[in-house]
C-alpha positions in Angstrom: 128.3 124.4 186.8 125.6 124.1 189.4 126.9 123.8 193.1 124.9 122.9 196.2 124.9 126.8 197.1 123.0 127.3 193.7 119.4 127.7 194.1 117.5 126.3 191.2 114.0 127.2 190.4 111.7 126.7 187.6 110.2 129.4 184.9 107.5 129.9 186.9 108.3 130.6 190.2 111.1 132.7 188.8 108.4 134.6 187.1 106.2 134.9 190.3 109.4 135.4 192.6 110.3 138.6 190.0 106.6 140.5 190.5 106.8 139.6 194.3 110.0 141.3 194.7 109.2 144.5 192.4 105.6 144.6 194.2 107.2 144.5 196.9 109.6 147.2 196.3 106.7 149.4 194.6 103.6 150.4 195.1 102.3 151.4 192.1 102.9 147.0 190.6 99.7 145.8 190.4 98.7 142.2 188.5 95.5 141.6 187.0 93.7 138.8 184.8 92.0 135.7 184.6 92.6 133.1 187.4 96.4 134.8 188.7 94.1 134.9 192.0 93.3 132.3 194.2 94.4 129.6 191.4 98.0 131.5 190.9 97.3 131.8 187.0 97.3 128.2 185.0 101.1 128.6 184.4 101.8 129.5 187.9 102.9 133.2 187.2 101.3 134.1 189.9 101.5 131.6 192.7 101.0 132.8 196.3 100.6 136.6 195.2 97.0 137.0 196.1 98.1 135.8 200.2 100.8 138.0 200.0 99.5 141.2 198.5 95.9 140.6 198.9 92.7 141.4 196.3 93.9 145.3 196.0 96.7 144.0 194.1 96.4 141.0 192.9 93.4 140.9 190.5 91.2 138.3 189.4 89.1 139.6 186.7 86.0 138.4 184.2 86.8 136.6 180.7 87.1 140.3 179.3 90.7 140.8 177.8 89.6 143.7 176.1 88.4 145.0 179.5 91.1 144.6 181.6 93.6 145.0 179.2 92.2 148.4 179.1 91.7 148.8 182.5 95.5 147.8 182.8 96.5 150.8 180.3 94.5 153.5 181.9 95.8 152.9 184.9 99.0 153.0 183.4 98.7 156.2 182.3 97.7 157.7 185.9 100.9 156.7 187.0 100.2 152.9 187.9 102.9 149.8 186.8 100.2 147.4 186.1 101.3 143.5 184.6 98.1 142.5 183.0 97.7 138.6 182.0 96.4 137.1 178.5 96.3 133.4 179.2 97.1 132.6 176.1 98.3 134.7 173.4 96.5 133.1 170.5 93.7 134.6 172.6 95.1 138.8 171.3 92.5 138.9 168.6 89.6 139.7 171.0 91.6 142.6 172.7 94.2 143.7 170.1 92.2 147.2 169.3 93.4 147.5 172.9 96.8 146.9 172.5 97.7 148.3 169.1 95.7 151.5 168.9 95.8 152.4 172.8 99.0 150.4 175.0 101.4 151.0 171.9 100.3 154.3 170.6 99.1 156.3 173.2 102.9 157.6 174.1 103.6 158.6 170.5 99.9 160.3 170.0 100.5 162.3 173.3 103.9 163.6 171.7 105.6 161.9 174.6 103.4 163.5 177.1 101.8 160.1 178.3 103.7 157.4 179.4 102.5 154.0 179.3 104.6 151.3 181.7 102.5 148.5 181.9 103.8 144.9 180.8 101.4 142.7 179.2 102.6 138.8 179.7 101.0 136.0 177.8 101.9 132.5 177.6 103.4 131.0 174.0 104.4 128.2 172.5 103.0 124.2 171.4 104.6 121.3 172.0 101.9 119.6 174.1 99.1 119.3 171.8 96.7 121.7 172.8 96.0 122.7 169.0 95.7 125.3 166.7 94.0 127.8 169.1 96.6 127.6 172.2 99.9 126.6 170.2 101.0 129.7 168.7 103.7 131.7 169.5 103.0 135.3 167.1 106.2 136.9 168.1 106.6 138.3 164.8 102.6 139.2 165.1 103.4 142.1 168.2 107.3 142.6 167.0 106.0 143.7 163.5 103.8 146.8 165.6 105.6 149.6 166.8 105.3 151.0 169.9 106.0 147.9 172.2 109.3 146.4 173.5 108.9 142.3 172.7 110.7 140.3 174.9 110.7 136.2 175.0 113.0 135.2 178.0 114.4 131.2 177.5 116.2 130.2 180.7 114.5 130.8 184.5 117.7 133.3 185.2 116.3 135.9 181.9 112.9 135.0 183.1 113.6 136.7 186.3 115.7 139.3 185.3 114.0 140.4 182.0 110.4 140.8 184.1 112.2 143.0 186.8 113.3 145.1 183.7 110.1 145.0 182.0 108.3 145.9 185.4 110.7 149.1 185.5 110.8 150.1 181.8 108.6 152.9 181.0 107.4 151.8 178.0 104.6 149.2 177.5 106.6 145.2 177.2 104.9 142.0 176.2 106.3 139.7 177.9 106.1 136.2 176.8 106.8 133.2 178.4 107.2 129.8 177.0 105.1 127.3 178.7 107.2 124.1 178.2 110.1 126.6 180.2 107.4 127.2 183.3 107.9 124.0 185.0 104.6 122.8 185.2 103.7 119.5 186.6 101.1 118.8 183.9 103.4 119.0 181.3 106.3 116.8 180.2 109.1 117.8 182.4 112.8 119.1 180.5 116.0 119.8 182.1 115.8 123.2 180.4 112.7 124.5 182.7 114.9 124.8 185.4 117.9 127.1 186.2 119.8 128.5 188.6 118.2 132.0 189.7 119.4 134.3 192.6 117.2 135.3 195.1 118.4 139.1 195.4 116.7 141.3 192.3 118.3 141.3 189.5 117.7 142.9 185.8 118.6 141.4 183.0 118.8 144.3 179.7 115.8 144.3 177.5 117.1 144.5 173.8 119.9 142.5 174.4 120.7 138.9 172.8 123.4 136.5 174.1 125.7 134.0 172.4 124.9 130.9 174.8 127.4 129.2 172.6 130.6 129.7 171.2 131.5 128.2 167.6 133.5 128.6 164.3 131.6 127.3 161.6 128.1 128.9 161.6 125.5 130.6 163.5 122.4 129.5 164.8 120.0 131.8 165.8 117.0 130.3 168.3 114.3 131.9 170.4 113.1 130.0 173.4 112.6 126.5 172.9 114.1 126.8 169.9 117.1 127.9 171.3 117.4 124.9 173.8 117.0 122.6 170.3 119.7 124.5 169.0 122.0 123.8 171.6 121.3 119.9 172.0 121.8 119.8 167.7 125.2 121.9 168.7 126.2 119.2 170.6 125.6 116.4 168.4 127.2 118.3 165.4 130.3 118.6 167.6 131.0 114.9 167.5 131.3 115.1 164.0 133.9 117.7 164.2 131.5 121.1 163.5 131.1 124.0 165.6 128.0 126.0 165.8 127.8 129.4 167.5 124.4 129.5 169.5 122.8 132.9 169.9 119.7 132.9 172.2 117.5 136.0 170.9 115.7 136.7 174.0 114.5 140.1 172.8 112.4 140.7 169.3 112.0 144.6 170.0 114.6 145.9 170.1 116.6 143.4 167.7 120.2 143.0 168.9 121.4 143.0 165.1 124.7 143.8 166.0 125.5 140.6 168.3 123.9 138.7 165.0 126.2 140.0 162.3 129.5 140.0 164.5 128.2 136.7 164.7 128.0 135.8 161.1 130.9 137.6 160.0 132.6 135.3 162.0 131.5 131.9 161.0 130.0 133.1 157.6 127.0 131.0 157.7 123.5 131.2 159.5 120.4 129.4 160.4 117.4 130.6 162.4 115.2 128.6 163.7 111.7 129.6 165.2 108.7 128.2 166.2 106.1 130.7 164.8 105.3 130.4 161.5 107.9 130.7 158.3 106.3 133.7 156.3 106.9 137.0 157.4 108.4 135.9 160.3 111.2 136.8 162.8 113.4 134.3 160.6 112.8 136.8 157.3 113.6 139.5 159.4 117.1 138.2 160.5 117.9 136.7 157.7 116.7 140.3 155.7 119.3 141.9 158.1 122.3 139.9 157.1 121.6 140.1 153.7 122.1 143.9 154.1 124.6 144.1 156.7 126.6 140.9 155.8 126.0 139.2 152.5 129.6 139.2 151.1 130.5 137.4 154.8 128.2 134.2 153.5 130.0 131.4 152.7 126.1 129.8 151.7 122.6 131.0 152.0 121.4 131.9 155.1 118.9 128.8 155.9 115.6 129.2 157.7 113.6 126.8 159.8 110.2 127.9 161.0 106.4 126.5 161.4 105.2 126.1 157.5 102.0 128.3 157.0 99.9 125.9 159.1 97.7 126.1 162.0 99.3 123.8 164.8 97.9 120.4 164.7 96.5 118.8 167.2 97.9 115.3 166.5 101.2 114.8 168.5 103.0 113.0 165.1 102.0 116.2 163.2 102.6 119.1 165.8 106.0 117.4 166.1 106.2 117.3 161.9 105.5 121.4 161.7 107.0 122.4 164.7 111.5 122.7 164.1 113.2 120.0 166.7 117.1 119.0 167.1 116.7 116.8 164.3 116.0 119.1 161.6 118.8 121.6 162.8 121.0 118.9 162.6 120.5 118.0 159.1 120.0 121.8 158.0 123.2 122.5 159.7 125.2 119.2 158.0 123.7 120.3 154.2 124.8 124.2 154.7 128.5 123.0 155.7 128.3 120.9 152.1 127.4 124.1 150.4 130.1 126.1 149.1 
């Protein structure tokens, strides 16, 4: 419950409040990419940062992602905390010889002698027709790779916390952050943009999920927006007497398996719904680890909703079609309770 001494903010300046406060409190934070200058970045990641910290630190930088991407790692490994920026992470394929062979492997090629802790955050997610080539969300693209923590934050409060962790962890993070959770004024406002946040640092653990709904009957994994559909279907499958347990992932690397099958061993059924696409996905993955961990638990088939092996569209009717929404939890959820 949210009281007048709450202070609510949006994803975005609870992104931008997190690297002003660990900037502030070190040195060594640096941020650096296209337009989180004078403009703030497009999603407001960055707002106010450059008056605050000045060029030095706050880095605008040419349309080179493969050049200050690197730039970002080697400074990384003299010591540095950089956060670099990709815009857009449908935009990785340009730099990912960057991130794969060097941010990700250079600490296991070293034999541990070269640390890496830089965090790379890119924006995600469709929902606001902007097409196939700014619409994706890849998480299972970077949490298939080794040698990165994956982190995709769904409420401003993990937004905040999660980057202050991220900033601190000595290992390279991608950091990804929904746009439709940023609070942007040119995109369709929704309640779930905004959340109470405290001002004081906080850290909220990386690799941990959280059940952001207790329930009886079955499980319903989400990640980001997804999780916010989840929760709305949750509600409207309580009228009709049935309780879903909502777990918000939050984390792709490391995988909180174990909140997932306590989970599932109590309500015996699951559904995982994400918004990048179905094959190979984070939804195979979870519902590969049940299967081993949990199978004689399931009452039915675990049930997977994801983005069919499409690019996005741009046509709002058809993004809407491909991408999962509280009506097709709904009625996945309503035909797994009929299974037996």
């Amino acid at each position: 419950m949210v009281t007048t001494k709450d202070r609510v903010l949006t994803g975005n300046k609870a992104l931008s409040e997190a690297i002003a406060q660990e900037m502030e409190r070190d040195s060594r934070v640096f941020l650096l990419g296209e337009d989180v200058g004078k403009y703030g970045g497009i999603f407001g990641s960055a707002e106010k940062l450059l008056d605050r910290f000045g060029a030095e630190r706050v880095m605008d930088t040419p349309i080179s992602e493969t050049g200050f991407i690197g730039a970002a790692i080697g400074a990384a490994t003299e010591g540095m905390r950089p956060i670099a920026e990709l815009m857009f992470v449908d935009f990785f394929g340009v730099c990912m010889d960057q991130i794969y062979n060097h941010m990700a492997k250079i600490h296991y090629m070293s034999g541990g002698a070269v640390k890496v802790p830089m965090v790379l955050m890119t924006a995600v997610g469709g929902g606001y027709n902007d097409a196939a080539q700014h619409s994706q969300t890849l998480y299972a693209t970077f949490a298939h790779l080794p040698g990165m923590k994956v982190v995709a934050p769904s409420t401003p409060y993990d937004i905040k916390g999660m980057m202050i962790s991220a900033i601190q962890d000595d290992n390279p993070v991608v950091f990804m952050f929904h746009k439709s959770l940023q609070g942007l004024g040119w995109m369709t406002p929704i309640d779930a943009s905004q959340g109470v946040v405290p001002e004081d640092p906080y850290t909220v653990p990386l690799g941990k999920a959280k059940v952001v709904r207790e329930g009886r009957d079955l499980t319903i994994v989400g990640i980001q927006m997804m999780t916010h559909h989840a929760l709305e279907a949750a509600d409207r499958l309580a009228k009709d007497g049935i309780e879903a347990e909502v777990i918000d992932l939050r984390s792709l690397v490391p995988l909180d398996r174990e909140t997932i099958i306590r989970s599932v061993k109590k309500t015996h059924r699951l559904l995982v719904v994400d918004e990048d696409y179905r094959s190979c996905g984070m939804t195979s993955e979870i519902a590969a680890t049940v299967a081993e961990e949990a199978l004689y638990d399931l009452e039915s088939p675990v049930r997977r909703l994801a983005v069919p092996d499409v690019p996005i569209p741009y046509s709002r009717p058809l993004e809407n079609r491909v991408i999962p929404g509280v009506e097709s939890i709904e009625k996945a959820v309503q035909t797994m309770m009929k299974e037996v």
